[in-house]
C-alpha positions as CSV (number, residue, x, y, z in Angstrom):
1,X,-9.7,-0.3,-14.8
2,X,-9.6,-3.7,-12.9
3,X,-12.3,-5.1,-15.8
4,X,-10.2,-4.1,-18.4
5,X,-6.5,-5.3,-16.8
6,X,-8.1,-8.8,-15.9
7,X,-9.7,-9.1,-19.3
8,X,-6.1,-8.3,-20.9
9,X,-4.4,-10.9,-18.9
10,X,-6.6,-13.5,-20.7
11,X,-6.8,-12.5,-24.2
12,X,-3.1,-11.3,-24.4
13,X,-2.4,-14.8,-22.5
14,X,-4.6,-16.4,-25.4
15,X,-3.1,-14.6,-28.2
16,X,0.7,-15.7,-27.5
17,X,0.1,-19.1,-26.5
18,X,-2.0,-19.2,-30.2
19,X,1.4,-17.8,-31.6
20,X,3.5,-20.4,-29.7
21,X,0.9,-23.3,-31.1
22,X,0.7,-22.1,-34.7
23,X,4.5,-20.5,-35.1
24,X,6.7,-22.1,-32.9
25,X,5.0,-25.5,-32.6
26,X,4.5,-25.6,-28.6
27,X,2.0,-28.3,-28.3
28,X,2.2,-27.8,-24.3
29,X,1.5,-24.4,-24.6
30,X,-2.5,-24.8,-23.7
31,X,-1.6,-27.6,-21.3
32,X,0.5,-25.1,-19.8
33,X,-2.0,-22.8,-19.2
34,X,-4.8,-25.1,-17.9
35,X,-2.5,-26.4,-15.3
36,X,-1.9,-22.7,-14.3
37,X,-5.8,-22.0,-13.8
38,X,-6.4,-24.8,-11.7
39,X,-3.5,-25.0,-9.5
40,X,-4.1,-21.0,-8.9
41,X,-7.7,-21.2,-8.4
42,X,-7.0,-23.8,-6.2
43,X,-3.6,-22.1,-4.4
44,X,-5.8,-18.9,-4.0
45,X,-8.2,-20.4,-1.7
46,X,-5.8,-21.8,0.2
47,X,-3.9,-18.3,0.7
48,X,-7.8,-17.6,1.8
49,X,-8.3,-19.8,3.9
50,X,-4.8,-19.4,5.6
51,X,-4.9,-15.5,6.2
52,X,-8.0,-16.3,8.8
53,X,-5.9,-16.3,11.8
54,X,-3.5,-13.5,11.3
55,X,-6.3,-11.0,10.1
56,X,-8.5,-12.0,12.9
57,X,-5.5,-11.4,15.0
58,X,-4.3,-7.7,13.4
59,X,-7.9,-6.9,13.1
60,X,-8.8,-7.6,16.5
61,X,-5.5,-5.6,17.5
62,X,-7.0,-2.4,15.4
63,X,-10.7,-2.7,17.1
64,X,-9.3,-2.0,20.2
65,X,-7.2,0.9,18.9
66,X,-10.1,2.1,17.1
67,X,-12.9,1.6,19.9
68,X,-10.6,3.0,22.7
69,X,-10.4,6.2,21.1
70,X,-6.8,6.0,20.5
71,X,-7.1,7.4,16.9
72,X,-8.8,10.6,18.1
73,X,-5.6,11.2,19.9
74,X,-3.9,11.1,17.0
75,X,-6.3,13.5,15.0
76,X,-6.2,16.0,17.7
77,X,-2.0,15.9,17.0
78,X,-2.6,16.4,13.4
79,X,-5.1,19.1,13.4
80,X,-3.0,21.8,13.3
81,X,-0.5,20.8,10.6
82,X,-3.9,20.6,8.3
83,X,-5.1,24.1,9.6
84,X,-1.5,25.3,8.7
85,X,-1.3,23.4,4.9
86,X,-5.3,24.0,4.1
87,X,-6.2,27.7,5.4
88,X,-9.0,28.1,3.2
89,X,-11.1,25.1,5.2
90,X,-12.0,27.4,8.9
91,X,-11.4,26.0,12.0
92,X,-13.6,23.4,13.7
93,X,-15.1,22.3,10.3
94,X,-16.6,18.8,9.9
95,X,-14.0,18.4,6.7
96,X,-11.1,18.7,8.9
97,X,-12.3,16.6,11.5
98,X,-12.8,13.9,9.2
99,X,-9.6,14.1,7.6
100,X,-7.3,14.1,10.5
101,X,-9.6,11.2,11.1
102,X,-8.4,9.7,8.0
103,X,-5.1,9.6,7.6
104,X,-4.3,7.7,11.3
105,X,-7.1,5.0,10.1
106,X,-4.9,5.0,7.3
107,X,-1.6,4.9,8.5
108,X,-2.8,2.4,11.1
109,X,-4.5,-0.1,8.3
110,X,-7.8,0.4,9.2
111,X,-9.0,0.3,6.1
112,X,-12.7,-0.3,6.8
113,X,-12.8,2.8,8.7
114,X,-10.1,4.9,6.3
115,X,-12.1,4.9,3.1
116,X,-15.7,5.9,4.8
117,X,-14.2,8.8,6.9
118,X,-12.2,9.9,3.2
119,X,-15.5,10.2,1.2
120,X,-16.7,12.2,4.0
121,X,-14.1,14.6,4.5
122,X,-14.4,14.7,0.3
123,X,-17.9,15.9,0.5
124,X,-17.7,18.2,3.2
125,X,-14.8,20.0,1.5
126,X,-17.3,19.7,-1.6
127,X,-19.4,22.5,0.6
128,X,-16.7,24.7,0.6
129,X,-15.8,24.0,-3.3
130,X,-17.1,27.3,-5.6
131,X,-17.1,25.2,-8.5
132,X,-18.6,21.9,-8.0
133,X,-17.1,20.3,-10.7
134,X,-13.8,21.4,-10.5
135,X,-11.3,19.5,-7.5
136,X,-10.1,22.6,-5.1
137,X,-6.9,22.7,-3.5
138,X,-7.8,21.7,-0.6
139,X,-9.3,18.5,-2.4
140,X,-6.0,17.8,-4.4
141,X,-3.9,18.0,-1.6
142,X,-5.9,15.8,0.7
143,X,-6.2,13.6,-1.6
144,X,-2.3,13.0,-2.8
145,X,-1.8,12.5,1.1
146,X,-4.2,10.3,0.9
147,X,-3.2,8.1,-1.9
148,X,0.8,8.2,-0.5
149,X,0.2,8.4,3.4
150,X,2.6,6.6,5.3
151,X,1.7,3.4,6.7
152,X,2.6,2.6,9.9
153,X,0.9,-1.0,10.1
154,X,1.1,-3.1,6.6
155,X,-1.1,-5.5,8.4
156,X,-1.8,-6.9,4.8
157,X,1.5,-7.6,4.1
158,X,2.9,-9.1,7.0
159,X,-0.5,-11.8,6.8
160,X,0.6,-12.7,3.1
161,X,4.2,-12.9,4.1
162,X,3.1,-15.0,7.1
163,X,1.2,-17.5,5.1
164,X,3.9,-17.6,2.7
165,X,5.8,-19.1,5.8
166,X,9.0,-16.4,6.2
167,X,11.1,-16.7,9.1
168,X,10.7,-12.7,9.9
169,X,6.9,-11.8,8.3
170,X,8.2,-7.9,9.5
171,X,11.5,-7.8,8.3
172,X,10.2,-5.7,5.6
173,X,8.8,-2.7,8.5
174,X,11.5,-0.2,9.2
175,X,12.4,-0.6,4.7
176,X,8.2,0.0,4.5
177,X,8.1,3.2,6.7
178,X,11.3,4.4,4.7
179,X,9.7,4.1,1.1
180,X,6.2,5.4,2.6
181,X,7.7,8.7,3.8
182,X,9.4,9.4,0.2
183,X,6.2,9.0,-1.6
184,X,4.8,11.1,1.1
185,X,7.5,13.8,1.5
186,X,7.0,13.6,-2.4
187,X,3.9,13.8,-3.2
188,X,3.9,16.7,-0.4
189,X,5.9,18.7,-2.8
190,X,4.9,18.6,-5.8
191,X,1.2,19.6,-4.4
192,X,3.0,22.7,-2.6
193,X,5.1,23.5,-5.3
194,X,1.3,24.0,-7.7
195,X,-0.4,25.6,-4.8
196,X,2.5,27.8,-3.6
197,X,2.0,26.6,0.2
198,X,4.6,27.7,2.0
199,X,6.4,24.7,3.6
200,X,8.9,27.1,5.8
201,X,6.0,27.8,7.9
202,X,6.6,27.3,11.4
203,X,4.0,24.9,12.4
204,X,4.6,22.5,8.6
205,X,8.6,22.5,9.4
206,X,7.7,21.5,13.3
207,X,5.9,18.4,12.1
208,X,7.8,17.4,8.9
209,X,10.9,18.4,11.1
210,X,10.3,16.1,13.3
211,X,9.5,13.1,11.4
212,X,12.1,13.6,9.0
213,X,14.2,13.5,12.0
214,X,12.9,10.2,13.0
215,X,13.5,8.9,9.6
216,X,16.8,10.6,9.0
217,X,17.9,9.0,12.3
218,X,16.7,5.2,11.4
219,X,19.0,5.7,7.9
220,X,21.9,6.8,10.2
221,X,21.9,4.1,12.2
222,X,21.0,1.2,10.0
223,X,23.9,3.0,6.9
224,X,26.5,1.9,10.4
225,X,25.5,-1.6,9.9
226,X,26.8,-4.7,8.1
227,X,24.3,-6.4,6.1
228,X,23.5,-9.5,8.8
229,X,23.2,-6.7,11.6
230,X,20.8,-4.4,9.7
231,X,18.8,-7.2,8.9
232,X,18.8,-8.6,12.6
233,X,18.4,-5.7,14.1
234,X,15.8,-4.0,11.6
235,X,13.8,-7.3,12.7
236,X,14.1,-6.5,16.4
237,X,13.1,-3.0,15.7
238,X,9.8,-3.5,13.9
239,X,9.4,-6.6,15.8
240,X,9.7,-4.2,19.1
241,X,7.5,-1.4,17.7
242,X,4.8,-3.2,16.6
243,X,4.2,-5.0,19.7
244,X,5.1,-2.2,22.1
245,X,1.8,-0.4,19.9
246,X,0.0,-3.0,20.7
247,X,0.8,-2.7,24.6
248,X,-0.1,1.1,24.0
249,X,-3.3,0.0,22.4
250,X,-4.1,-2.6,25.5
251,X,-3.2,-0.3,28.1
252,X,-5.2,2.7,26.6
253,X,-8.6,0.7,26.6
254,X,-7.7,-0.3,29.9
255,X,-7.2,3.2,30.9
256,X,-10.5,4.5,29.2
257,X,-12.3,1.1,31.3
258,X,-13.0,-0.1,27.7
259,X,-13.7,-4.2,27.3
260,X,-10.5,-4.9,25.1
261,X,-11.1,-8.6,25.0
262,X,-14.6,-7.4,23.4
263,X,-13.1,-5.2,21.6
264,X,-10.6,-8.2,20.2
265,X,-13.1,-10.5,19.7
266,X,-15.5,-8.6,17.5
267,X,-12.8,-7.0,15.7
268,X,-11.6,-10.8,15.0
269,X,-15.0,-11.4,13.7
270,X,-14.1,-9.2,11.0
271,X,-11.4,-10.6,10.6
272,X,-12.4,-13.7,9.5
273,X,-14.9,-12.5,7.2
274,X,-12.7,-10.2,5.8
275,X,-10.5,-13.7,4.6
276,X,-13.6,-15.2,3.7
277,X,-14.8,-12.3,1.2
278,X,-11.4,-11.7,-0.3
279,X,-11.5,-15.5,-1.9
280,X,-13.4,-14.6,-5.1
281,X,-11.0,-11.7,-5.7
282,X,-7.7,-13.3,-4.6
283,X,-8.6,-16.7,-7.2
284,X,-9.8,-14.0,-9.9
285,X,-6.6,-12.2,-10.1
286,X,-4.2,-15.5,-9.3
287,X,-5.4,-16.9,-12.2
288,X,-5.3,-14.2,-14.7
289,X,-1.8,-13.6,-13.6
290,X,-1.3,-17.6,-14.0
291,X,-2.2,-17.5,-17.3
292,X,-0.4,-14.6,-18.1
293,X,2.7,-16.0,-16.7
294,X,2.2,-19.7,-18.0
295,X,1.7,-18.2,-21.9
296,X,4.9,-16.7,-21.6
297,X,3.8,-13.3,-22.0
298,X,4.7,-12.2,-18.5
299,X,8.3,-13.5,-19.1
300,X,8.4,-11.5,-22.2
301,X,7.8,-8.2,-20.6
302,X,9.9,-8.7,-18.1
303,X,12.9,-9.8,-20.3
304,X,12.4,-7.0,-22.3
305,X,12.6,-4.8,-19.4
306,X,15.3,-6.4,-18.4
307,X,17.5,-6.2,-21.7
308,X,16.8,-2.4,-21.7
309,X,18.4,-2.2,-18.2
310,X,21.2,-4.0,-19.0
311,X,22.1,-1.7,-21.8
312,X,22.3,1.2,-19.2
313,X,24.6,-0.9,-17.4
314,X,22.5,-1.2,-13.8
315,X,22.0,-4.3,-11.8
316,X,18.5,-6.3,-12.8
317,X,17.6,-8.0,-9.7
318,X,14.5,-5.7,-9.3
319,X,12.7,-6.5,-12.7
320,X,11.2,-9.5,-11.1
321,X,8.9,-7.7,-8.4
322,X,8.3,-4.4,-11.2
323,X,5.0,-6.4,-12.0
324,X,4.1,-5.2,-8.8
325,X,5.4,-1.5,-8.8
326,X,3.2,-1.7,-12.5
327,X,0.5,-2.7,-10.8
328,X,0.2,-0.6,-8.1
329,X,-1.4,2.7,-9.2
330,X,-4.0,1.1,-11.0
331,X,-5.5,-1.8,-8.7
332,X,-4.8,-2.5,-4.9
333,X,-6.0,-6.0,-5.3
334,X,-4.1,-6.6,-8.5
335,X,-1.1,-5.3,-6.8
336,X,-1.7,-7.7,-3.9
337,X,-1.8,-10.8,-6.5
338,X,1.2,-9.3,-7.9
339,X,3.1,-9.5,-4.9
340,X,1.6,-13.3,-3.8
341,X,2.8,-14.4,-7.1
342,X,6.1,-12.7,-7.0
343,X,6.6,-14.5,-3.7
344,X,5.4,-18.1,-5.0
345,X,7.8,-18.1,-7.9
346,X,10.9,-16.4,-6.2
347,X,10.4,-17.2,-2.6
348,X,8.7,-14.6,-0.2
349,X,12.3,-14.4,1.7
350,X,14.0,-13.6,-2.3
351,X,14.8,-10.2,-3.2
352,X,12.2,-9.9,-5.5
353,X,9.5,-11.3,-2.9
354,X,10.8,-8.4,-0.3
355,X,11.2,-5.7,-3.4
356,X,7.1,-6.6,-3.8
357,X,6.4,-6.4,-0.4
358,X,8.1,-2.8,0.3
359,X,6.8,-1.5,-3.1
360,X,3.1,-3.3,-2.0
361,X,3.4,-1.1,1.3
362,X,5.0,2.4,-0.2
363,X,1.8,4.1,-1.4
364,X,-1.3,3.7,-2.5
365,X,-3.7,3.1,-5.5
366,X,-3.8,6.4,-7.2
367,X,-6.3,5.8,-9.6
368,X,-8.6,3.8,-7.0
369,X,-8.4,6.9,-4.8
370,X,-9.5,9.4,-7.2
371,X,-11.9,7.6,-8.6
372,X,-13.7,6.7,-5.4
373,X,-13.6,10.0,-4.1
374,X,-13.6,12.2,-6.7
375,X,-16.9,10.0,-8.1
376,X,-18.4,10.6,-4.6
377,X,-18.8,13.9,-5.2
378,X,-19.1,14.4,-8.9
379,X,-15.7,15.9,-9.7
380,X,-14.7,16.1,-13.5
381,X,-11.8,18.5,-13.6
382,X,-9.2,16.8,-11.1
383,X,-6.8,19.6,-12.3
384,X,-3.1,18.5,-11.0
385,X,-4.3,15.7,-8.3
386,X,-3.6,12.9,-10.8
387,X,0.3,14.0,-11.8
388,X,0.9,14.7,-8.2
389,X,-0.3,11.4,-7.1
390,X,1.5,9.6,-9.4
391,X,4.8,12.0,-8.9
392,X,4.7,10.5,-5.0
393,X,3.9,7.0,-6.8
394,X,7.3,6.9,-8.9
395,X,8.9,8.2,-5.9
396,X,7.9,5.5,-3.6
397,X,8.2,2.5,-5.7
398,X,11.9,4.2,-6.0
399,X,12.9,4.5,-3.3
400,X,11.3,0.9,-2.3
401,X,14.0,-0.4,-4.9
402,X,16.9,1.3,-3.2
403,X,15.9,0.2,0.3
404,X,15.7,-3.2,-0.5
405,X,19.1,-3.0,-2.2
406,X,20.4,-1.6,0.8
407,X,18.9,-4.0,3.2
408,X,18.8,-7.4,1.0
409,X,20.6,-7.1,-1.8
């Protein structure tokens, strides 16, 4: 899918700037273009070069969350709410471990660590699949959770908007954990509603309960506000949160006599590669989307988009990040470059460079997800999994446009 999206960016990019040459006699047109490859190739590796430092920091952070056992505490909370929603997996099985597992590596952005223990927790529920070809229901509904789980830790995004040098890089959180728990809560439903899970039983209304209790109380709180004190005090909040889990994190390791500054540092190490290896990728899909852009195409689209909103009468503001919200279910990475670019042309502290951010961080890559780990365990008929996960896409990318209205509009 990523082959064939990058591909299109350059011949649909060639084709229209041909069009503006031979047609409309732009004889900058190619110039244009060639200015857009270079400068992105070479603005990509700077982006590369500066995420270093705040993904050795985040990553470091994570390694001692991870090797201080902090997720298994986690698991243990959740292993009942996936005994409740999955009664056809028994008790103790190596499937449920591993997906409990999961979804806290996922939540927490530990994404080295998420995707390994997913394709396990796929093939061990492949043991308990009658037909080996066919996704079960306990596949499907992992995997929508999966693919719309809420994040708790956008460590990705707050590095980008970092680099891109915002005054608050986590002034996005508390509109983040809002969108994430729509597509969740979404894609939640629609699963239940196909699979007839009953979502009044005691234990699945206890946890959703309570969380939607959380999240109902952040809306009530922040709906009080005038704009310039939701935005302060949504920046203290996340600002407080995310450091007081970090504390937890410290003080945990410490507890369990575990060497946190070891712990830091090799996570760190990680880190650093981690902004080393994404270079190639981050210049690859730059400068597709460059040329994309400089042609004129991109601007085509979006004006396009834009005219048909108008005629409905709503407010177009949020066309210029929908390259992101596009993007999104297709290609994590294509997303991402979505997002950098939305911020270099608009400003990473614009509407449309928050809109990108909270859309970036509001559910996953649904087609990535089944791919990967349907493909690891030779699944053909996905059944409902695919219009479920993208039901809890279109509901997170929606309610991502609301939220920013309502916090930075």
């Amino acid at each position: 899918m990523l082959n064939i999206l990058w591909i299109f960016f350059f011949i649909s990019a060639f084709i229209t700037a041909l069009f503006k040459l031979v047609f409309l006699g732009d004889l900058l047109i190619f110039n244009q273009i060639m200015d857009a490859l270079f400068a992105l190739s070479k603005t990509a590796f700077e982006i590369s070069l500066g995420l270093t430092g705040v993904l050795a920091l985040w990553l470091g952070i994570m390694r001692i969350a991870e090797t201080s056992g902090f997720i298994l505490i986690i698991t243990r909370w959740l292993s009942p709410l996936f005994c409740t929603l999955m009664p056809e997996v028994p008790a103790n099985h190596p499937a449920l471990c591993a997906m409990v597992m999961n979804i806290p590596a996922n939540a927490l952005g530990l994404d080295n660590a998420a995707t390994p223990l997913g394709i396990k927790a796929m093939q061990e529920l492949q043991k308990l699949n009658p037909n080996k070809d066919t996704a079960s229901n306990a596949q499907i509904l992992f995997l929508v959770i999966n693919t719309s789980a809420v994040t708790l830790f956008p460590i990705t995004i707050f590095t980008y908007r970092a680099q891109m040098g915002v005054a608050q890089p986590t002034d996005v959180f508390i509109p983040i954990l809002l969108a994430t728990y729509v597509s969740t809560l979404a894609g939640l439903l629609a699963v239940a509603s196909v699979q007839k899970i009953n979502l009044l039983d005691k234990t699945i209304v206890s946890y959703l309960g309570g969380f939607t209790g959380l999240v109902a109380s952040l809306v009530y709180y922040f709906y009080q506000l005038n704009q310039y004190d939701m935005l302060m005090q949504s920046a203290l909040l996340s600002n407080f949160i995310l450091f007081t889990l970090i504390i937890v994190f410290i003080c945990h390791a410490a507890y369990k006599k575990i060497d946190a500054y070891q712990a830091f540092i090799e996570g760190a190490k990680e880190g650093f590669q981690t902004a080393i290896m994404i270079i190639p990728y981050l210049v690859a899909m730059l400068v597709a989307i460059g040329v994309f852009r400089a042609s004129g195409c991109l601007d085509l689209l979006m004006n396009l988009l834009r005219y048909v909103i108008l005629q409905v009468g709503l407010d177009t503001q949020f066309i210029d990040a929908t390259p992101t919200a596009l993007m999104k279910p297709f290609s994590g990475s294509g997303a991402r470059a979505m997002m950098v670019d939305t911020m270099q042309t608009f400003g990473a502290d614009s509407f449309a460079g928050r809109l990108s951010s909270i859309v970036q961080g509001s559910t996953e890559t649904t087609f990535y997800v089944l791919s990967v780990y349907f493909g690891a365990v030779g699944i053909k008929n996905i059944r409902h999994a695919l219009a479920c996960g993208i039901i809890a896409d279109f509901a997170g990318i929606t309610a991502a446009i609301f939220i920013a209205y309502w916090f930075f509009a």
